[in-house]
Structure formats: C-alpha cells, structure tokens
N, C-alpha and C positions, 0 to 999 in steps of 0.2 A: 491481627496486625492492622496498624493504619495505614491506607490506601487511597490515593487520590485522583481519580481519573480526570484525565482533562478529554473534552470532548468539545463538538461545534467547531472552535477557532474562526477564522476568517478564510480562510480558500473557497473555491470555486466547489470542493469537496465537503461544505461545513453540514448540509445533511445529513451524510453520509458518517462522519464522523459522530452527528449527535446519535445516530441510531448505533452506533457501534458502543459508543461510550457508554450510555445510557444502558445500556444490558449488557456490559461488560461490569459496570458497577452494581447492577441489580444478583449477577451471578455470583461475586467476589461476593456480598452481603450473604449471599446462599450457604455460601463456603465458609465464613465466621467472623470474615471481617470489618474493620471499624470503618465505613467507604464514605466518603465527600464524592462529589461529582462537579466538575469544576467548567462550567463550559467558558474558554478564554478569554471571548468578546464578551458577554456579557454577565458573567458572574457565578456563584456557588446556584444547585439548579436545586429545587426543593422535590421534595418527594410527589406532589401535584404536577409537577413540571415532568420530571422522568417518565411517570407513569402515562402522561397525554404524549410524549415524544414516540417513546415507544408504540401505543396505540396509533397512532399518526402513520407510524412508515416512513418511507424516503418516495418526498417527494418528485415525478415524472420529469421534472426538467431539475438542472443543476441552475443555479444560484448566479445570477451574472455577474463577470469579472467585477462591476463595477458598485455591485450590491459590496462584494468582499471589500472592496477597496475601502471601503465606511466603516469597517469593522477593524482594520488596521491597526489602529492607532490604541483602539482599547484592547487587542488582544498583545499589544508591545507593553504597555503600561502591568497587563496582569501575567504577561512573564517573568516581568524584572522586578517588579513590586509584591505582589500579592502575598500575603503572610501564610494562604491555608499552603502552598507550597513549603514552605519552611518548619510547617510542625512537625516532621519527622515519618519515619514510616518510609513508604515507598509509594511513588511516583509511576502514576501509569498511563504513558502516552496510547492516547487514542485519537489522535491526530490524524487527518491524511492532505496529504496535499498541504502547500506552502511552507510557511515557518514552523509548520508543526512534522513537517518529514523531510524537510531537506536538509537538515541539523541544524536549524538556526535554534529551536527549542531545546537538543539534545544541548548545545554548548554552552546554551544559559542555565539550565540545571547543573550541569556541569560546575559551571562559574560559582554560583552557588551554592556548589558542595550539598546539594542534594541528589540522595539514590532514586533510579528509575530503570524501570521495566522498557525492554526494546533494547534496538540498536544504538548507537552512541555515533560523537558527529560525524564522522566519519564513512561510518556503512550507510546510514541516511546518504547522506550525501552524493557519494556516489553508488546509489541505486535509484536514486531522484533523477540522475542526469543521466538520458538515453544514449548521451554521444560518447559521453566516458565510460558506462557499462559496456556498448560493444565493442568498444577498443580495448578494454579489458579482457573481454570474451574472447574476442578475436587472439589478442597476445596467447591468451591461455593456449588455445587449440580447440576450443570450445567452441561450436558450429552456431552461428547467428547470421541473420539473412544480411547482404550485402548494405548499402546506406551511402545516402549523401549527407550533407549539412551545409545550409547555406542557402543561396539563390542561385542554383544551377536552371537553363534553361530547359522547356518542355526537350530539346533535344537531345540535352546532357543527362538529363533524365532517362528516355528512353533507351540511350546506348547503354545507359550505367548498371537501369535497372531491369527496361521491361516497364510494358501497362500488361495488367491493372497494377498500380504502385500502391502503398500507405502514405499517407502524409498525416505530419502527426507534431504538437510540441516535442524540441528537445528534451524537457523536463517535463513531467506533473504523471495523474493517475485517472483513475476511472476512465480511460479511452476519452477523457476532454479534449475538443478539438480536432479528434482521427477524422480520417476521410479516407475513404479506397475510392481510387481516384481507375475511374474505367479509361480515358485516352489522355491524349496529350492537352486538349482544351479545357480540362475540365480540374485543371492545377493549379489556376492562378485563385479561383474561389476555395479551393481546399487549403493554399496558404493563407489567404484571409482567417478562415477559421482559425487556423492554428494560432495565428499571431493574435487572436483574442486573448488567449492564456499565455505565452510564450513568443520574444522574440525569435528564437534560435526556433529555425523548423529543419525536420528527420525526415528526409525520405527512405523509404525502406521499400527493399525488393517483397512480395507479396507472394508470400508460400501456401497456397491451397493444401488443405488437410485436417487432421483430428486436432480440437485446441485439449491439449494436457495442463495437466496443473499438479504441481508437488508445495504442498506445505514442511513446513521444518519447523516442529517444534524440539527446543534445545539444539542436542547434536543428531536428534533423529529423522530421517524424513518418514512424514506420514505418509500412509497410501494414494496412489498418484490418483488424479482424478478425472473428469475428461467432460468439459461443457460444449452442449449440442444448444448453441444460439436458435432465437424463431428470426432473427435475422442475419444478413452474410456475418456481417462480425460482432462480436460479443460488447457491446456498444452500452455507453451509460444506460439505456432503458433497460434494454434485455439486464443487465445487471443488478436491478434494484429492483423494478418491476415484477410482481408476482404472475410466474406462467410463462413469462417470454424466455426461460431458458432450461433445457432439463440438464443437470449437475448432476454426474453420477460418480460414488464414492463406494468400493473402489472400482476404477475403470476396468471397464471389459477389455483389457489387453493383453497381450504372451506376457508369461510373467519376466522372459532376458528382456520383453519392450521395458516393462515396469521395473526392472533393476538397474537399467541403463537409465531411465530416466532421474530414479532416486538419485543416481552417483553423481550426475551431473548436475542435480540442485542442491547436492549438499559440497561440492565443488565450488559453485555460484556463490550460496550462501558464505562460503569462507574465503573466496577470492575479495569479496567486497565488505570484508570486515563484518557482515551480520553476526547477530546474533538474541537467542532468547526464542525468535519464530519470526519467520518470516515464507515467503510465498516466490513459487519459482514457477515464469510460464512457457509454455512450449507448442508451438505446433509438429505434426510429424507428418512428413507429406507421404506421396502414396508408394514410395518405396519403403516408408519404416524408417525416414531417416528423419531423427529430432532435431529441431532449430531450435535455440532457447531466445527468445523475445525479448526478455525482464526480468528484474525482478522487484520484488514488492519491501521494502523495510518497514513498513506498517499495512499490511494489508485490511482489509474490511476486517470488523471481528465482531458483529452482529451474529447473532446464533445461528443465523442461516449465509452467514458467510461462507464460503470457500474453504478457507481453513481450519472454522469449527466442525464443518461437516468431514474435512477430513479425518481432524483431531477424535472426531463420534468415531469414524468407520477403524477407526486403532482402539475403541475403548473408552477415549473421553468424553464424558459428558460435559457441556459447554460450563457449570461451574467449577468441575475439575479441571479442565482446558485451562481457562483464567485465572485457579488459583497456581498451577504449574509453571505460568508466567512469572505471577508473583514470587515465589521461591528462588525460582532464578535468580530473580532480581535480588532478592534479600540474602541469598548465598553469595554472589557477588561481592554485594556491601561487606558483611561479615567477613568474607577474605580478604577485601582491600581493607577495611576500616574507613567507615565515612567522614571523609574532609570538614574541618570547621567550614561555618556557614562563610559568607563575605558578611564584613561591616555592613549592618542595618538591612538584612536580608531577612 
C-alpha cells in the first residue's frame, strides 16, 4: 500500500517528530510498503536524509518557540497544497505537538477527502487541551489531580493546590515548559516558562509516586508500563536522552494494579474520541491509588518510544506495530468509502 508519513512539521516538538517519522517510514518499507516521507516545513525527505536523521537522534534541547514560528508558514502551504498528499493510499500522521496534533492537520486531510492513520479532529483536539481533558476526566469519575487555569495568586495556589505544584502549558507535549514548582516564590518564573509555548497556564496539584504508562493499540491496551526518571520528573531530556530513564515493559505491578489501569486508559481513550493508538498516563501514589495525567493522540513512535516498547512486550515488532496502524486506517476507509478529493487538491 501507499503510505505517507508526515514528519518534522513546525512545533517546538519537530525533532522529535522527525525521529518518530523517519522510522516509522523506514518500518512500514520493512513491512511491503510503497512509503514517502514527507517532512511538512520543508519537503519530500530522501533516503540520505532519513538515514542521517535517524543516525542523529533527538537533539538535547527542543527547538525554540521561535525557530518553529519560521517554519509556519511553509508547513500551512504543504497541508493545503502538496500534491504527494493527494496520491491516494493512506496518510500517516507523525506529528506531535502544534498543527500537526491539535486537529488542525487532522481537519485539513479531512477537507481533502484524504484517509489517515491516527485520531481525527476531534480526539486530537481535545487530548491536546489539558484543561478540557480533566474536565472531561473529572465529569467521567475518572480520578485526576486537582488544577487551576489562569492567573491565580501564589496564595490561591497554595490553598487550591499545595507546594510543591506543576505548572505547565494548557496545551502541547513532551513535558515543554513543566516546572514543579517547590514554594510559593518560585511561580511567577515557572509561568514565564510556560507562556513560552502557551498562553493558557495549568496548575496541577503534584502527586508523588510510580509514573505508569498504558499504550492502546486499536481497541486493546497494551501492557502497562512504568518510567523510573534519572530526574524528579520525566522531563524532555530524560525523554529523548539515552540513559536518563529506565522504561520498563511490562511493569513490575499486582496484576488488579495493571487491570485497573488498562480499564481506565481505554476509558480515556474512548471518552476523548481516540482512536487507531494512542498513550494514556498515570501516576499512582503510595496508597495504590492511580491519577491519570493525559493523554497522548499522537504519541512518540520512534522504536524506542513508549508505545512500541509496549506494542514489543504484547508481541509486536516495531514493523508489525506500524503496519497494524496502517490497517486500521485502511479498514476504516474501505468501510466509509473515501470522499472525493476538493477542487485542485
């Protein structure tokens, strides 16, 4: 089948996504198929190029707000424009962060009457936004730590939440802009941070404990997983960084911890419209009792991601992982039937 990964884009996350894409397209070739790689800001990537990306890694600092902002305007042009999007096959977002996971990509494919792999605008959407996910969470009965949103003072803070607090964008991924904030002084520099990526800032109550992790591929959850950071929290470095974190697949836990945890990520996962795979996370603090954080509608999917490693500990190898995506996707289409394209698309 023909398959088109988009990778790069412009967010603060475009490393990250080149290294996800880039061996997500290299996997899908493993597996039979016809693969482009399409990095959004700056064009179709060559097999030279792939092959140094991948070598390369993800780079130790993310990419500044304002490096992305330059990339904008060419990754708008090769959504709405770009013809390899349009030759048929299926569409496979490896986006993370901005217009490539908060559905503004999902609703231009869309528009376009082309099929794609991933969530659709909607589950993006609200899984992108921190403040709607735990209001969601919340309605459900689904336990997530307490939050503000806004400009509440250090002492609205403290009554609300408790130090040590998170502070964090309302929106975006890779832990961009977090800060655990140890007293009341040390909040008004962790909002700066935040509002680097995001006006809307989240405080969030700060639950000490095991950080869990449940992948969802399709309708199933994978085996939970459980990352022991080399710092307090599991922070862009320790994330990309080889060595700063040991990922253990499957977690050392009681197995009612690991069924309670499944139910409630694949709970998450269908409260907020995902689907195809997506990434559900959890701390459990020292009574055994899980909070859920987030969730992911595109998480990392570099081989050494998260949820290929979980996808390995159920049986997948990371080419089978990604062509099980693709099926998805292509089952989907085949039962809807794919919409004519738009005029001059």
């Amino acid at each position: 089948m023909r398959v088109v990964v988009l990778a790069g884009g412009s967010s603060e996350e475009r490393d990250v996504s080149l290294a996800s894409g880039t061996q997500v397209a290299r996997a899908l070739e493993t597996a039979g198929h016809e693969v482009l790689c399409l990095d959004t800001a700056r064009g179709l990537l060559s097999r030279g190029e792939i092959d140094r990306i991948i070598a390369e890694g993800i780079a130790r600092e993310a990419p500044s707000p304002a490096e992305a902002e330059r990339l904008r305007s060419r990754e708008w042009r090769a959504l709405t424009t770009d013809p390899t999007l349009s030759g048929g096959g299926i569409v496979f977002p490896a986006l993370h962060g901005g217009a490539g996971e908060d559905g503004t990509l999902q609703a231009l494919l869309a528009l376009r009457g082309i099929s794609f792999a991933g969530s659709g605008r909607l589950g993006c959407s609200l899984a992108m936004d921190k403040q709607v996910t735990k209001q969601l969470l919340r309605w459900a009965g689904i336990p997530t730590p307490d939050w503000l949103v806004g400009d509440p003072s250090p002492a609205e803070v403290e009554a609300a939440l408790g130090f040590p607090v998170i502070v964090k964008p309302a929106a975006g991924g890779s832990t961009l802009g977090l800060t655990l904030v140890e007293e009341p002084g040390g909040l008004e520099r962790a909002v700066e941070t935040a509002r680097r990526y995001e006006d809307r800032v989240l405080f969030e109550r700060y639950v000490r404990g095991r950080e869990l992790t449940v992948g969802i591929l399709g309708t199933d959850a994978l085996p939970v997983g459980e990352i022991i950071p080399a710092h307090t929290l599991f922070d862009y470095e320790c994330k990309y960084q080889p060595g700063l974190a040991e990922e253990i697949f499957p977690a050392d836990i009681p197995d009612g911890l690991a069924g309670r945890l499944s139910e409630l990520a694949l709970r998450v996962h269908g409260l907020l419209h995902l689907r195809d795979f997506s990434r559900v996370d959890f701390i459990v603090d020292g009574e055994g009792r899980p909070w859920c954080l987030e969730a992911n509608a595109l998480p990392g999917l570099a081989s050494a991601s998260l949820v290929p490693k979980a996808a390995a500990a159920a049986g997948f190898d990371f080419p089978a992982f990604c062509d099980r995506i693709v099926s998805l996707a292509a089952e989907r289409a085949a039962r809807r039937g794919t919409p004519p394209p738009l005029p001059g698309s």
